[in-house]
N, C-alpha and C positions, 0 to 999 in steps of 0.2 A: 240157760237150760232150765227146762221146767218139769218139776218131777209130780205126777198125780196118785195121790195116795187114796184109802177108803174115803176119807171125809176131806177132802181139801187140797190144793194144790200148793207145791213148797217150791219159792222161787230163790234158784244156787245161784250164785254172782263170783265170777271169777276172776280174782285178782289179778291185772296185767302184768304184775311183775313174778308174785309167789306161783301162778297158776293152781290155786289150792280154791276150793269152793269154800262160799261167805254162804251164810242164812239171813234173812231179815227177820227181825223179830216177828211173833204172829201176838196177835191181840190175847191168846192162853199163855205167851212171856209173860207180859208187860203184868204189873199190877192193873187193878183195875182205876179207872177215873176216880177220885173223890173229890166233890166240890164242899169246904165246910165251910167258904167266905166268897162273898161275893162283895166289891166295894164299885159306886158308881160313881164317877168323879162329873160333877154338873157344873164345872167350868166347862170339860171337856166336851159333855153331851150336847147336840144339836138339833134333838128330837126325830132324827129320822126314820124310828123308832121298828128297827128290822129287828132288834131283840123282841119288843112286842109281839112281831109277827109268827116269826120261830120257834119261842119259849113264853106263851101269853100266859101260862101257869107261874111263872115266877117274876117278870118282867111289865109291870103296865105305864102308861105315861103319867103324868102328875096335870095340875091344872096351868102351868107351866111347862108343861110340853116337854119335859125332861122324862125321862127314864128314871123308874122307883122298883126297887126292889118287893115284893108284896109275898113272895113264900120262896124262901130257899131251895125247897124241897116240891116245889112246884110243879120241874121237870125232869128228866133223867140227867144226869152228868150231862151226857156229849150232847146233847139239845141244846144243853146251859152252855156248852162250850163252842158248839155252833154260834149261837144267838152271837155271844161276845165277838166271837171270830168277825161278824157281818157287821159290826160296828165301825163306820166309815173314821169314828174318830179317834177308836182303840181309849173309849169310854169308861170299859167293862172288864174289870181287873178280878181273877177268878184265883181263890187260893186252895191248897189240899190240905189235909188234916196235920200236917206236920207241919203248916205255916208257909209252908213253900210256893210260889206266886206260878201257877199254870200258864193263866195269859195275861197281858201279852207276854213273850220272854225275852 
């Protein structure tokens, strides 16, 4: 069932057993993304270099053909966490201000 309010639509999910409606969190729940570490592990990288292409503000290749970090603060959070996400080799390890390791999980 989908419920449409002034700004946004709320999707209810119904338990098959309780038949009570669930919410999914909405992105005004969640805290927000914070990237304050980004570590590249260049055993792992292969150069494919789709973070480059995604997040070129924080991400460029080395002469080596590997992935180098160049501005933390380069691109927005979820850019930064896109880029990592497209990493065919899960390369691109992203942590939040509490130390706590984002991706991969």
């Amino acid at each position: 069932m989908t419920k449409q309010t002034k700004n946004h639509t709320q999707s209810y999910y119904l338990d098959s057993e309780a038949k009570k409606p669930h919410t999914c969190l909405t992105m005004a729940d969640k805290k927000p993304l914070k990237i304050t570490k980004i570590v590249i592990d260049r055993d792992l990288c292969i150069g494919a270099a789709t973070c480059v292409t995604i997040a070129p503000g924080t991400f460029q290749m080395d002469a080596e053909n590997k992935a180098i970090l160049v501005n933390l603060e380069g691109n927005d959070a979820e850019t930064i966490l896109m880029a990592a996400e497209s990493c065919p080799t899960k390369a691109i390890f992203l942590y939040d201000e509490d130390g706590n390791q984002v991706y991969p999980r």
